[in-house]
N, CA, C and O atoms as a MOPAC input file, in Angstrom:
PM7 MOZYME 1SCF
protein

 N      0.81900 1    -1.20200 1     0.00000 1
 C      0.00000 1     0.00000 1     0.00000 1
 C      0.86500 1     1.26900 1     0.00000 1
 O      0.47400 1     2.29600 1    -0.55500 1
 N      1.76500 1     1.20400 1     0.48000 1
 C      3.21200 1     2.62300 1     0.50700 1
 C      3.36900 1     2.85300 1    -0.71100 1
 O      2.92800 1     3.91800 1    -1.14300 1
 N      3.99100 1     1.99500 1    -1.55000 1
 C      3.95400 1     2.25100 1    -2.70700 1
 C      3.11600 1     2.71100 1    -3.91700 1
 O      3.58600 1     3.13100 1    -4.97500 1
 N      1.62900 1     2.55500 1    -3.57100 1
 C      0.64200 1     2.99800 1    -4.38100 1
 C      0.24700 1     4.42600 1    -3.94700 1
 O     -0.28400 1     5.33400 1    -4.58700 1
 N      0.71300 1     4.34400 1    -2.52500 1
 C      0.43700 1     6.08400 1    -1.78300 1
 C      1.73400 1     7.02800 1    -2.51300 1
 O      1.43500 1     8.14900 1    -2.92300 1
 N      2.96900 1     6.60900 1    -2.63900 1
 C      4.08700 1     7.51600 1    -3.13200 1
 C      3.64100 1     7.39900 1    -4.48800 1
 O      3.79300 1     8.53300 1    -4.94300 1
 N      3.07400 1     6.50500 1    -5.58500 1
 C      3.19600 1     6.81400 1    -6.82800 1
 C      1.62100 1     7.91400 1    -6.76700 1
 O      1.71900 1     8.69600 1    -7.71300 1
 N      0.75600 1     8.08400 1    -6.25300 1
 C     -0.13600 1     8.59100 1    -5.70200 1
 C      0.38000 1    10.38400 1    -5.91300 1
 O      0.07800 1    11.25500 1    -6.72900 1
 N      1.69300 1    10.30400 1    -4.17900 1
 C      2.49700 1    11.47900 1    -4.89500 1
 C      2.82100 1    12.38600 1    -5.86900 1
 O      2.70600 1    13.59400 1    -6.08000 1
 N      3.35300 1    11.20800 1    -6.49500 1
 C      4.43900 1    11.86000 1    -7.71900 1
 C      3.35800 1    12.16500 1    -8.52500 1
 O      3.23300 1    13.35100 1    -8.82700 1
 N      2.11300 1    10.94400 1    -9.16900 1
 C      1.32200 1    11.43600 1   -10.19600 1
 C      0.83200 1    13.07300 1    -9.76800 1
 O      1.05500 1    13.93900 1   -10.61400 1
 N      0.35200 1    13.36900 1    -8.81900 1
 C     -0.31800 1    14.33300 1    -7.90600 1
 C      0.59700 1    15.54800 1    -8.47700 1
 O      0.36700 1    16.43100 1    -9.30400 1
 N      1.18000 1    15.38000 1    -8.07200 1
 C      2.32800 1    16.65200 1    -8.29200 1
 C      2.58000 1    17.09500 1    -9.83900 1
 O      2.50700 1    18.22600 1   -10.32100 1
 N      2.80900 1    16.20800 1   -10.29200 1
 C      2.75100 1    15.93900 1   -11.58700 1
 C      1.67200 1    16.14500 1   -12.48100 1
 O      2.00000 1    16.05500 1   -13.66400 1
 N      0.52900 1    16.38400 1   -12.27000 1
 C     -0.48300 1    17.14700 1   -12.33800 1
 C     -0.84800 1    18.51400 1   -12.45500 1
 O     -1.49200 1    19.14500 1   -13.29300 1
 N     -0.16400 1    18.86100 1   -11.20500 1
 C     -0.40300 1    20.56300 1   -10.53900 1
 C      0.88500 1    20.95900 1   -11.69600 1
 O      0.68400 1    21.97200 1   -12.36600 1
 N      2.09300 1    20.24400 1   -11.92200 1
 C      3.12900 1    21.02100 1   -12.40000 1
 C      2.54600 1    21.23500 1   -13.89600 1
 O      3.02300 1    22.15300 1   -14.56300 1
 N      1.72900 1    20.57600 1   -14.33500 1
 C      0.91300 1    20.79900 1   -15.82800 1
 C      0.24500 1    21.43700 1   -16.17100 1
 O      0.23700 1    21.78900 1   -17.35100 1
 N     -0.48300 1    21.80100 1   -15.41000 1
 C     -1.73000 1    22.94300 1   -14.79900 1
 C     -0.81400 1    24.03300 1   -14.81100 1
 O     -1.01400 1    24.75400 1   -15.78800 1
 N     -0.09500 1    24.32900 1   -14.24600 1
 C      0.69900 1    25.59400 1   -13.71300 1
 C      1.46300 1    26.20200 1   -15.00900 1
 O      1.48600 1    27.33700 1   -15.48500 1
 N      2.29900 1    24.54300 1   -15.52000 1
 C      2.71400 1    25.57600 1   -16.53600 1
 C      1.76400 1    25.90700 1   -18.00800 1
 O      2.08300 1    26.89900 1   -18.66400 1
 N      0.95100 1    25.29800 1   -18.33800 1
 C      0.06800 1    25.55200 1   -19.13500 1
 C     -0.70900 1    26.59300 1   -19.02100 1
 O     -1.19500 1    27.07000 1   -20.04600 1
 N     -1.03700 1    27.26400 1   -17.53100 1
 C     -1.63800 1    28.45200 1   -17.37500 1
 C     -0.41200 1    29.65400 1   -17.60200 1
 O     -0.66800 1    30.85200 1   -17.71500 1
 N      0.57000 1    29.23200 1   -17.63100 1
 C      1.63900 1    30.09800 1   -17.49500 1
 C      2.09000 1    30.31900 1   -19.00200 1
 O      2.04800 1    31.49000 1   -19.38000 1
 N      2.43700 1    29.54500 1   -19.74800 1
 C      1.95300 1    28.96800 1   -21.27000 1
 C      0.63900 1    30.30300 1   -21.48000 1
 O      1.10000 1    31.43600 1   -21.34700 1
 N     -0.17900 1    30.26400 1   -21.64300 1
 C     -1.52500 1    30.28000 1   -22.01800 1
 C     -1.28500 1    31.94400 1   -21.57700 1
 O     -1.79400 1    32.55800 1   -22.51500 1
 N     -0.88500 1    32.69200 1   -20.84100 1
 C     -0.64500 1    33.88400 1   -20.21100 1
 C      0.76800 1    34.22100 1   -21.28100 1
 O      1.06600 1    35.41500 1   -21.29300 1
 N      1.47900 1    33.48500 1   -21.99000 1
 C      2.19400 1    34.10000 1   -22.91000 1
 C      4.15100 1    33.75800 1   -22.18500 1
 O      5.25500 1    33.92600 1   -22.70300 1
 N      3.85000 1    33.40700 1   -21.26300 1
 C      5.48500 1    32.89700 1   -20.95400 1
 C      6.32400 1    31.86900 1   -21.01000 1
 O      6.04700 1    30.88100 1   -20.33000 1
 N      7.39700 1    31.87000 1   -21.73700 1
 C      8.35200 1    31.17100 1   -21.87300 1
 C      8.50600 1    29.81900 1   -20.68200 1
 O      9.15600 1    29.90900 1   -19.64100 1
 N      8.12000 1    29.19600 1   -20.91100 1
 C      8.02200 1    27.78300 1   -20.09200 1
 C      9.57300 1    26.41300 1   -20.28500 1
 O     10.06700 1    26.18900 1   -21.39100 1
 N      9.87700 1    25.97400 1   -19.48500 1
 C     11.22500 1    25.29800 1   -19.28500 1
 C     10.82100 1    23.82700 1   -19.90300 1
 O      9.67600 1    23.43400 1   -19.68000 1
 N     11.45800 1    23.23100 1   -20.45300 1
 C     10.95700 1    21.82700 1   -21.16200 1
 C     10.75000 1    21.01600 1   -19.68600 1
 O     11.35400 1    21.40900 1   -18.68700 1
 N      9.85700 1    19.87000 1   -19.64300 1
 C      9.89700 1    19.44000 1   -18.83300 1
 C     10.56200 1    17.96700 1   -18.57200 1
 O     10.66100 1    17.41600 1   -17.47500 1
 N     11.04600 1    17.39700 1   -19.99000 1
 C     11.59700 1    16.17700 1   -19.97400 1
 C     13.10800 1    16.01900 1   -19.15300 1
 O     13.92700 1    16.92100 1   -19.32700 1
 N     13.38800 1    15.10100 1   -18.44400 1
 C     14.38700 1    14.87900 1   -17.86300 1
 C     15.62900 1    14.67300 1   -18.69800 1
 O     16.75400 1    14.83300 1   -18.22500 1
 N     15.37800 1    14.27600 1   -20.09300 1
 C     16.57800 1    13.92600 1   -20.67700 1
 C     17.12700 1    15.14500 1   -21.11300 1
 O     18.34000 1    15.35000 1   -21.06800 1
 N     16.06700 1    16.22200 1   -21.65800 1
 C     16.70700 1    17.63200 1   -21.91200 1
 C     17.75400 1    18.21900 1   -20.65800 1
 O     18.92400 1    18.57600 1   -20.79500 1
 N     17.09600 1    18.20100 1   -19.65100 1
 C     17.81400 1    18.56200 1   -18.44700 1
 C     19.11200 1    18.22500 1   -18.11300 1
 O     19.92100 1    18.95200 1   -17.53600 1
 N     19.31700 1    16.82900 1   -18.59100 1
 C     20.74300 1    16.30000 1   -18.09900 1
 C     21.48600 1    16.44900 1   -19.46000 1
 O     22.64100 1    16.05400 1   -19.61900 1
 N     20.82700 1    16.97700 1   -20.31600 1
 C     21.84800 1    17.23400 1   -21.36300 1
 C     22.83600 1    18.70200 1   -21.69400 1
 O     23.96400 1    18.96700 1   -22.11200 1
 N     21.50900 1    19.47700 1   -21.17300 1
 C     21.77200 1    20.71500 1   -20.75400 1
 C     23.08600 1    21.13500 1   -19.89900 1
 O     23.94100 1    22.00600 1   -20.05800 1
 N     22.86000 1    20.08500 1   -18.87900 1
 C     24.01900 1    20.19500 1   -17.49100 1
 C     24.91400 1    19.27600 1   -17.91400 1
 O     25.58900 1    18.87700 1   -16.96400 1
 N     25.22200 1    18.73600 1   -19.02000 1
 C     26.34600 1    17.91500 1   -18.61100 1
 C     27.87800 1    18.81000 1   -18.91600 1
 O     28.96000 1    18.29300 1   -18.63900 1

């Protein structure tokens, strides 16, 4: 059951962060990619 509560979490969050930037999007601002592989490519 822990485990269905933390993936619970992450989906959750993961949610709000879509919402947020799509309203943020939608208001006309430059929004950060959200894929992880961009990220570590960025920083390497």
């Amino acid at each position: 059951m822990l485990w269905q509560v933390l993936l619970h979490v992450a989906n959750h969050s993961t949610d709000h962060r879509a919402q947020l930037l799509q309203l943020l999007n939608d208001l006309g601002a430059k929004t950060p990619s959200q894929d992880y592989i961009f990220y570590v490519y960025e920083h390497l």
